[in-house]
Backbone as CSV, one residue per row, in Angstrom:
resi,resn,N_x,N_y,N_z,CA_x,CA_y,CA_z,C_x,C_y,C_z
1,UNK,-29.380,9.398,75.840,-30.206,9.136,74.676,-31.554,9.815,74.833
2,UNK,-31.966,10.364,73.706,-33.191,11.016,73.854,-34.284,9.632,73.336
3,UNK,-35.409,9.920,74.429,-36.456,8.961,74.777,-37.619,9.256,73.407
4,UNK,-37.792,7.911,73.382,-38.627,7.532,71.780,-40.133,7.079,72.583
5,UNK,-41.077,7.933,71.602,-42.351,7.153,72.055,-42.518,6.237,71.446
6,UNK,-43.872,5.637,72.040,-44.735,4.281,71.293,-44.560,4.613,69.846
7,UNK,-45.969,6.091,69.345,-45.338,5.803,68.190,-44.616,6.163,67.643
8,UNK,-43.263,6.700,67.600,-41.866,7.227,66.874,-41.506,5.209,67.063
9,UNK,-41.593,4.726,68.340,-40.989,3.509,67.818,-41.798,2.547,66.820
10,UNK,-42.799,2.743,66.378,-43.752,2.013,66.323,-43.606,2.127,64.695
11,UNK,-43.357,3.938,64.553,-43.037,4.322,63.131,-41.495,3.984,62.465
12,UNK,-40.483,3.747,63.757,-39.122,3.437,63.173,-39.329,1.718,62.756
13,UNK,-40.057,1.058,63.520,-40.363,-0.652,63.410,-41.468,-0.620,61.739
14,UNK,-41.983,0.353,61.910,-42.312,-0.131,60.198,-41.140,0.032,59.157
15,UNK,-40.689,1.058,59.069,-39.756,1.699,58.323,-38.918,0.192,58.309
16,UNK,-38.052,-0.224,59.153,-37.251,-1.376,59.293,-38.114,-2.256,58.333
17,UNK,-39.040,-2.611,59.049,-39.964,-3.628,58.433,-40.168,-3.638,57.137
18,UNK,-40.575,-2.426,56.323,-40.596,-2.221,54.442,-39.298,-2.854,54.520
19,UNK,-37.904,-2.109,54.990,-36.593,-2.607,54.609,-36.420,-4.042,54.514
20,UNK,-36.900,-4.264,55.413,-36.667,-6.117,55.961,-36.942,-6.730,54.650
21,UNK,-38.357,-6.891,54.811,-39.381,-7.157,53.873,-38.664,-7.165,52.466
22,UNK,-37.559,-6.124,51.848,-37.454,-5.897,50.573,-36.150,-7.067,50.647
23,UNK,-35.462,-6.850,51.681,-34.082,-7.649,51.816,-34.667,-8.791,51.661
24,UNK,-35.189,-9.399,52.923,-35.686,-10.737,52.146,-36.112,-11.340,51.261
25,UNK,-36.981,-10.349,50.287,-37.202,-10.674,48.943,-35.864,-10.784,47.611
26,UNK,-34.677,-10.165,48.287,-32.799,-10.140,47.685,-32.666,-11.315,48.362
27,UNK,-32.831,-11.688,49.488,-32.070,-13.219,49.989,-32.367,-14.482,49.263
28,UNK,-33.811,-14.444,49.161,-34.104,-14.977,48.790,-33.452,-15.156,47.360
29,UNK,-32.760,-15.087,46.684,-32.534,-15.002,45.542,-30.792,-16.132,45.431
30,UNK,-30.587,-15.464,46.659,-29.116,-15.989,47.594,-29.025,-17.427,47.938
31,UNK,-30.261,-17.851,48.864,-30.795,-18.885,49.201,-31.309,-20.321,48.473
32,UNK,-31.457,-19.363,47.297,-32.030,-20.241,46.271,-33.740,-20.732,47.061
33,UNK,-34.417,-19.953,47.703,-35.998,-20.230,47.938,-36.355,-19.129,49.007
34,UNK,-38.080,-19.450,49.154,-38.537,-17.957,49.385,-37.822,-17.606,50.750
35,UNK,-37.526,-16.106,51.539,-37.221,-15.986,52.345,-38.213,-15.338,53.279
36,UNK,-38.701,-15.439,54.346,-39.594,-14.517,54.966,-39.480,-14.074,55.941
37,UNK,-39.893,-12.806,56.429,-39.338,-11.985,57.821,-40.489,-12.480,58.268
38,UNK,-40.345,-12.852,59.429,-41.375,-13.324,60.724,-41.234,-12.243,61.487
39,UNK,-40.559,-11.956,62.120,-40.735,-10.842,63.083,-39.669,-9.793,63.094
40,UNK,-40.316,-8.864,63.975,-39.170,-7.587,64.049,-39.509,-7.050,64.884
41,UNK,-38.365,-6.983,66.687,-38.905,-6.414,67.293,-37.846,-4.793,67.483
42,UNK,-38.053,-4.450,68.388,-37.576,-3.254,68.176,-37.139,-3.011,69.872
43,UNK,-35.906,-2.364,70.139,-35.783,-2.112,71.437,-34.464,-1.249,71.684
44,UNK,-34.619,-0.659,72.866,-33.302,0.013,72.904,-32.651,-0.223,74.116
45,UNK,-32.537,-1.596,74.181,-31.856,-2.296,75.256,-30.882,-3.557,74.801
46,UNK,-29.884,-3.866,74.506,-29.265,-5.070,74.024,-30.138,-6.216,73.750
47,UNK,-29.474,-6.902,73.256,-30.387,-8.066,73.057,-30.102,-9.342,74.264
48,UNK,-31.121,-10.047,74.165,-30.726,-11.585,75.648,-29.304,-12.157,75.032
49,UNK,-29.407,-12.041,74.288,-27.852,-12.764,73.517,-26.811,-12.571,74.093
50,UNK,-26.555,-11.302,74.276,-25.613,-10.409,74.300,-25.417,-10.735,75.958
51,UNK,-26.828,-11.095,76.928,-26.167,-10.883,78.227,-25.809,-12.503,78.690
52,UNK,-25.720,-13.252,77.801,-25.190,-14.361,78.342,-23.820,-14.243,77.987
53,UNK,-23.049,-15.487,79.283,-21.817,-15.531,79.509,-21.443,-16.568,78.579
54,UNK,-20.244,-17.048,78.329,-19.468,-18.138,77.337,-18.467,-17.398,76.218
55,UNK,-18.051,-18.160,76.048,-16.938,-18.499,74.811,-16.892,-18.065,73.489
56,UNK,-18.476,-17.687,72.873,-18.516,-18.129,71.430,-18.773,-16.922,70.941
57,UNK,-17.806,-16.582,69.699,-17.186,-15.937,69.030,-18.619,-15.160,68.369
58,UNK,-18.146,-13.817,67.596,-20.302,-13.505,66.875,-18.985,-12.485,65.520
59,UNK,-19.904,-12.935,64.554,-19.132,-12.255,63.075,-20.042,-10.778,63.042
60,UNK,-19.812,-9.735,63.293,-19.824,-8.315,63.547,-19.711,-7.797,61.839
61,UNK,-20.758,-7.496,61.053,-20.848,-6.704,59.795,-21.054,-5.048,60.470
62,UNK,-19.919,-4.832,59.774,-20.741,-2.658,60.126,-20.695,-2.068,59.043
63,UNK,-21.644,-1.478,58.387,-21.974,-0.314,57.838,-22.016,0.609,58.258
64,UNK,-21.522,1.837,57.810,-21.491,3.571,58.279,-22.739,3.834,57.485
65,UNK,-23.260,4.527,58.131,-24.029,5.693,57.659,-23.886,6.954,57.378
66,UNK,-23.565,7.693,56.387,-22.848,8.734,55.744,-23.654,9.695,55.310
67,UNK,-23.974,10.816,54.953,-24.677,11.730,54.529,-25.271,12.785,55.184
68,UNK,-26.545,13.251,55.262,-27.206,14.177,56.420,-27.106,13.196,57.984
69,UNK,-27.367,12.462,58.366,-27.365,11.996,59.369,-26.331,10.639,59.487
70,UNK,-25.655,10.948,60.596,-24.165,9.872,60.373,-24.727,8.790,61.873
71,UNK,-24.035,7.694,61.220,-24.161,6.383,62.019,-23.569,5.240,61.657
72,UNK,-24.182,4.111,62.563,-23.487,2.983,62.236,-24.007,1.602,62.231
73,UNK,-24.458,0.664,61.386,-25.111,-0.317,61.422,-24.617,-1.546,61.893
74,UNK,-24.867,-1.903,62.830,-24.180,-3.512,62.955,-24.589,-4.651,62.930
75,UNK,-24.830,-5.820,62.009,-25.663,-6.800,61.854,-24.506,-8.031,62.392
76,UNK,-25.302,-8.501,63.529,-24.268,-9.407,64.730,-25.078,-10.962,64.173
77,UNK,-24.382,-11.905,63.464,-24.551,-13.199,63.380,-23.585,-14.208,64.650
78,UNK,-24.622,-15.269,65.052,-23.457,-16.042,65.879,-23.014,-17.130,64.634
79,UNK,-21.844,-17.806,65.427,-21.016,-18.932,65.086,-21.939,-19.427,64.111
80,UNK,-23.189,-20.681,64.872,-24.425,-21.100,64.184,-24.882,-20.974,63.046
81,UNK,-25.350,-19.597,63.083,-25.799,-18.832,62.431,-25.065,-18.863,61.043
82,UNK,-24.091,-18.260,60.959,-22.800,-18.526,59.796,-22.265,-19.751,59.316
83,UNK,-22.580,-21.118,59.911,-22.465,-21.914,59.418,-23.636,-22.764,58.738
84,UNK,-24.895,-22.121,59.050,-26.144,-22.378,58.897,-25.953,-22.108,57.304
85,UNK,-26.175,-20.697,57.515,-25.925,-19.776,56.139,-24.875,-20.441,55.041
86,UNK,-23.640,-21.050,54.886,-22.680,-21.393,54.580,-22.626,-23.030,54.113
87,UNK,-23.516,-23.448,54.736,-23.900,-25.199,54.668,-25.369,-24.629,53.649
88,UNK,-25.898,-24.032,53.577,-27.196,-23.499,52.550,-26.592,-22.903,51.676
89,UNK,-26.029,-21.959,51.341,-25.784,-21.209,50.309,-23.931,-21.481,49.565
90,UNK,-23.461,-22.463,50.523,-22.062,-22.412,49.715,-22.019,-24.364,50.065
91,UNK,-22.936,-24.792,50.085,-22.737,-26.036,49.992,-21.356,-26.980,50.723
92,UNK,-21.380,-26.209,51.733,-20.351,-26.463,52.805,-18.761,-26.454,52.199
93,UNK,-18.738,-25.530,51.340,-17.637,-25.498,50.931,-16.907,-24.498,51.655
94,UNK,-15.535,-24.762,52.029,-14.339,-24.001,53.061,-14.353,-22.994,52.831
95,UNK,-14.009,-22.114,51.966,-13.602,-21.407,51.313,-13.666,-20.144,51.987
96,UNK,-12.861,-19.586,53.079,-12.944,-18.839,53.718,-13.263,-17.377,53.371
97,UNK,-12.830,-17.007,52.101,-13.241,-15.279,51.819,-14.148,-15.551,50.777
98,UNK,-14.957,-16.616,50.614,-15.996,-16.984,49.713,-17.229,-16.518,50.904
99,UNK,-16.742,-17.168,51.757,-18.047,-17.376,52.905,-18.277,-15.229,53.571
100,UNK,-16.765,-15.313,53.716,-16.580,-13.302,54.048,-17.258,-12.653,52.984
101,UNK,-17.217,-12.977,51.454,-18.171,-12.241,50.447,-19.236,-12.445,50.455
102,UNK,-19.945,-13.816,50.780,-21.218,-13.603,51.109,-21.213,-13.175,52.138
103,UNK,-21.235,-12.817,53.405,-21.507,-12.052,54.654,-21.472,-10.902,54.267
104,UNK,-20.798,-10.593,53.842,-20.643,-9.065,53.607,-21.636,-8.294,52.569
105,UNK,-22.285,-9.319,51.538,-23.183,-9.288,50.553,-24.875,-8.926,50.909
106,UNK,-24.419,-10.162,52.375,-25.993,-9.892,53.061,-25.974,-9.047,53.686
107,UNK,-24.887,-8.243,54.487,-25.172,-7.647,55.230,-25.202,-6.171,54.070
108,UNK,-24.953,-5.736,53.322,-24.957,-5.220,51.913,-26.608,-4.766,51.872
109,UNK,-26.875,-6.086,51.198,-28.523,-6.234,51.209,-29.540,-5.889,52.239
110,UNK,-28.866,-6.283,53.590,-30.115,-5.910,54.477,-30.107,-4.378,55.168
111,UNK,-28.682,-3.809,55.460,-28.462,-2.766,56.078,-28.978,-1.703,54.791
112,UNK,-28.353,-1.635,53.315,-29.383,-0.919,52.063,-30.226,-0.728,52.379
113,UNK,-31.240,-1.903,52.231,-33.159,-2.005,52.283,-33.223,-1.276,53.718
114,UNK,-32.717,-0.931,54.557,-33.351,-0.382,55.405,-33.050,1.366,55.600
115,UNK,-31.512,1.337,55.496,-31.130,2.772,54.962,-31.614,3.589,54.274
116,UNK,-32.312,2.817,52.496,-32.983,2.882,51.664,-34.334,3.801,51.923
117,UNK,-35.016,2.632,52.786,-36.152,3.576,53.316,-36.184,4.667,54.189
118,UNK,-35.381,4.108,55.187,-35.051,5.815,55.977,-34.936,6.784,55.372
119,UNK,-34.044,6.486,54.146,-33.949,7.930,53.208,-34.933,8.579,52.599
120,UNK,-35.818,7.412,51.904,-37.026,7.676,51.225,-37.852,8.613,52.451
121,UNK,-38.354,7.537,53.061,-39.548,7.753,54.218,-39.544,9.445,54.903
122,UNK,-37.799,9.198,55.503,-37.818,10.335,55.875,-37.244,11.792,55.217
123,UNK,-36.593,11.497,53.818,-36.407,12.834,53.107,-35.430,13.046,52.990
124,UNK,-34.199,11.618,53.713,-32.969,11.955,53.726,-31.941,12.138,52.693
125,UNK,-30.651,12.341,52.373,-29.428,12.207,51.683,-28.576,11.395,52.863
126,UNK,-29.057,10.402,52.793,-28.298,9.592,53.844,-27.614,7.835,52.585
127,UNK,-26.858,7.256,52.654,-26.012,6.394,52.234,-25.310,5.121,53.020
128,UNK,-25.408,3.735,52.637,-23.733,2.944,53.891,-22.895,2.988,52.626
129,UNK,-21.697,3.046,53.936,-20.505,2.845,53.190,-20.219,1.051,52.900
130,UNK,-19.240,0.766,52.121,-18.501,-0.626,52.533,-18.442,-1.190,53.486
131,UNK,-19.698,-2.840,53.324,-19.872,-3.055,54.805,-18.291,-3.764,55.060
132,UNK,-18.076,-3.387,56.514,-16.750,-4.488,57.240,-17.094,-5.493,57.811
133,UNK,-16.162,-6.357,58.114,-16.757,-7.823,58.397,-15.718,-7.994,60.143
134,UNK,-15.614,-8.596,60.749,-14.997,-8.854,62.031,-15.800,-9.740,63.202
135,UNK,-15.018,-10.531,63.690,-15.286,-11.357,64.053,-14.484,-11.022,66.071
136,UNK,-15.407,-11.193,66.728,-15.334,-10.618,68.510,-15.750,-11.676,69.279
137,UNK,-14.951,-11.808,70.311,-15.325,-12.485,71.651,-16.682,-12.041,72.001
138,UNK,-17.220,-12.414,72.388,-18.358,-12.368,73.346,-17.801,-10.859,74.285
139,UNK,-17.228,-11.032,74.814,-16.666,-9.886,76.063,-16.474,-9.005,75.178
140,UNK,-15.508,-8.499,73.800,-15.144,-7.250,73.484,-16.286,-6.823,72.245
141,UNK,-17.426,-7.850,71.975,-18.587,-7.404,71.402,-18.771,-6.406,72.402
142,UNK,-19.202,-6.708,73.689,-19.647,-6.390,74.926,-19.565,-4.820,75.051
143,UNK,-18.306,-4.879,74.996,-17.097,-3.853,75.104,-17.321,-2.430,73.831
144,UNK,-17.578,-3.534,72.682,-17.134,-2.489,71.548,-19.131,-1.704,71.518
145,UNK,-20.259,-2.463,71.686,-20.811,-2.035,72.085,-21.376,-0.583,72.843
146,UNK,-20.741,-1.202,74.568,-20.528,-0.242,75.380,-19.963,1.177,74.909
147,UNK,-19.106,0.979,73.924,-18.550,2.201,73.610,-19.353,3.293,72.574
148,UNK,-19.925,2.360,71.820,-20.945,2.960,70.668,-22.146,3.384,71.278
149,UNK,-22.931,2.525,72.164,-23.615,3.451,72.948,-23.469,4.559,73.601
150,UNK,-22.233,4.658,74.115,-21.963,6.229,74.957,-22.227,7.455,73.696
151,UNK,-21.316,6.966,72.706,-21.130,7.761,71.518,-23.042,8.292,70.384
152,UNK,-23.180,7.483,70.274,-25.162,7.424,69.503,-25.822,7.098,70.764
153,UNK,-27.145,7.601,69.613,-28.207,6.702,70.540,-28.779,5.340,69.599
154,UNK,-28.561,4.453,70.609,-28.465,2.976,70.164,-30.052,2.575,69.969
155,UNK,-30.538,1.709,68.558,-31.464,1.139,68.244,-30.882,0.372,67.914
156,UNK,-32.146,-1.288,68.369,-31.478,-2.775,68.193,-32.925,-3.328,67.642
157,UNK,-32.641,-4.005,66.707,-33.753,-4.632,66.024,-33.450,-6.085,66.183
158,UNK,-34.396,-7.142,66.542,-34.496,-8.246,66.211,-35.527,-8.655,65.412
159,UNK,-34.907,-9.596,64.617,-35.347,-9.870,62.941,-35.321,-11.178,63.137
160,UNK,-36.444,-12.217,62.535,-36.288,-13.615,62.197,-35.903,-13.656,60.931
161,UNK,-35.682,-14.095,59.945,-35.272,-14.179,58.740,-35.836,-15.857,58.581
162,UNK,-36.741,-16.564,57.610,-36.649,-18.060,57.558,-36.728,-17.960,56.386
163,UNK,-36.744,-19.283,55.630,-37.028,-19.987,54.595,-36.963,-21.353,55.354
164,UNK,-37.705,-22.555,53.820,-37.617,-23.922,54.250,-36.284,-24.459,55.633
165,UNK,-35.258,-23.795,54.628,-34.073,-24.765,55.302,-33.286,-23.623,56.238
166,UNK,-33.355,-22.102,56.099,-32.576,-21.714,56.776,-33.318,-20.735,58.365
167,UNK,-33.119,-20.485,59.161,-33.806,-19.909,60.373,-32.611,-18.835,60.934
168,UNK,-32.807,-17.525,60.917,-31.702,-16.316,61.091,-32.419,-15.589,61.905
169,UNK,-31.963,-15.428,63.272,-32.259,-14.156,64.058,-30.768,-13.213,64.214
170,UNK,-30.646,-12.346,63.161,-29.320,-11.496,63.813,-29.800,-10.326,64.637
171,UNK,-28.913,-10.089,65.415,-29.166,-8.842,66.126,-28.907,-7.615,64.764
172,UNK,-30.024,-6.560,65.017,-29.299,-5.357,63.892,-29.198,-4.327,64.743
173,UNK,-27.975,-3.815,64.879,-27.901,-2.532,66.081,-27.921,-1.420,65.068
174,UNK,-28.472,-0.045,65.492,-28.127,0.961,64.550,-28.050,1.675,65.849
175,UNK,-26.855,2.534,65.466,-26.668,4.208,66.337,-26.201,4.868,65.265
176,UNK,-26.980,6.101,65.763,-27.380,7.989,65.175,-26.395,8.253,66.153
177,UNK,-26.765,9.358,65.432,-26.121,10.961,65.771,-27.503,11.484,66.194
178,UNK,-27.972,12.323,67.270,-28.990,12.368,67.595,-30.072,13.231,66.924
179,UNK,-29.435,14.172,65.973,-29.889,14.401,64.620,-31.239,13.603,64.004
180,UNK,-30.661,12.284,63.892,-31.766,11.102,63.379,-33.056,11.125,63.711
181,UNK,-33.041,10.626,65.262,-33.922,10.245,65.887,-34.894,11.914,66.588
182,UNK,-34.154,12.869,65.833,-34.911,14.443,66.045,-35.869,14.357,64.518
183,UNK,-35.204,13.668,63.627,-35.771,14.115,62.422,-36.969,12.489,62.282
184,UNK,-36.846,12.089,62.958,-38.000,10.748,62.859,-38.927,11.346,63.781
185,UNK,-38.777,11.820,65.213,-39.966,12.274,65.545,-40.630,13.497,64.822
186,UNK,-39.562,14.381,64.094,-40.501,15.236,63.359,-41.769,14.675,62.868
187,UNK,-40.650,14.110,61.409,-42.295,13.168,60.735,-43.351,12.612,60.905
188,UNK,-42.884,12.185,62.322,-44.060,11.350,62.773,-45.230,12.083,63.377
189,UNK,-44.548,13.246,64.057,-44.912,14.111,65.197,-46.276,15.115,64.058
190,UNK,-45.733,15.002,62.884,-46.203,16.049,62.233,-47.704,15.554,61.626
């Protein structure tokens, strides 16, 4: 992976951040009350999540990134997390590909708003495709991971997401084609 400065990261953590910022102002809409990004950090090291051991399952949204610069978005909710979401916005109702359309809706909304701006910000013809939804062990997250890193260079965002009743930290992984992260230090550089 080619090495990101302070500020290329500093400039990719705003960029996210407009995105965030706009998504949450769409969730909110979802939620039925205001939504607000608290934080966003930025790193290119997995998240603590990821290095603990156990059992419990994480619902895996991916978006492609298609156009001048190709990639792949992955917005990682745990178990919790999805039932959090699901007891708020579907009134704990079962309904299993009710609950998959909203997941797939948010992850819709948030991976856009950020794509969105990349494109803007940086000048791109860049697009996601149809987000997918899937659901991984702990170990072959691990795994499927490991593999996408060899392949891009991996950026991981952590995001709070709140309102009154709901509290969301998903992991958001994005990997480039190294293309990307040549054409972000341009801009910045320039």
């Amino acid at each position: 992976m080619k090495k990101i400065n302070t500020l290329e990261q500093d400039a990719f953590e705003e960029i996210a951040n407009i995105g965030l910022s706009k998504a949450a102002d769409s969730l909110s809409t979802i939620v039925n009350e205001k939504v607000l990004l608290k934080t966003t950090k930025m790193g290119i090291n997995f998240s603590k999540r990821l290095e603990q051991s156990g059992s419990q399952d994480y619902v895996v949204l991916t978006t492609h990134v298609k156009g001048e610069h190709e990639g792949t978005c992955l917005l990682i909710f745990s178990q919790e997390e999805v039932f959090n979401i699901k007891e708020k916005c579907l009134y704990n109702n079962d309904d299993k590909k009710m609950l998959e359309a909203l997941l797939l809706e948010i992850d819709n909304i948030i991976s856009a708003s950020v794509i969105t701006q990349l494109a803007n910000i940086l000048d791109l013809n860049i697009y996601g495709s149809v987000p997918e939804i899937s659901l991984l062990s702990l170990d072959d997250l691990k795994k499927h991971l490991i593999d996408m890193k060899s392949n891009y260079d991996p950026l991981l965002f952590s995001t709070n997401l709140i309102s009154d009743n709901l509290d969301l930290e998903p992991d958001f992984f994005w990997f480039f084609k190294e293309g990307m992260l040549q054409t972000l230090q341009k801009v910045v550089n320039e």
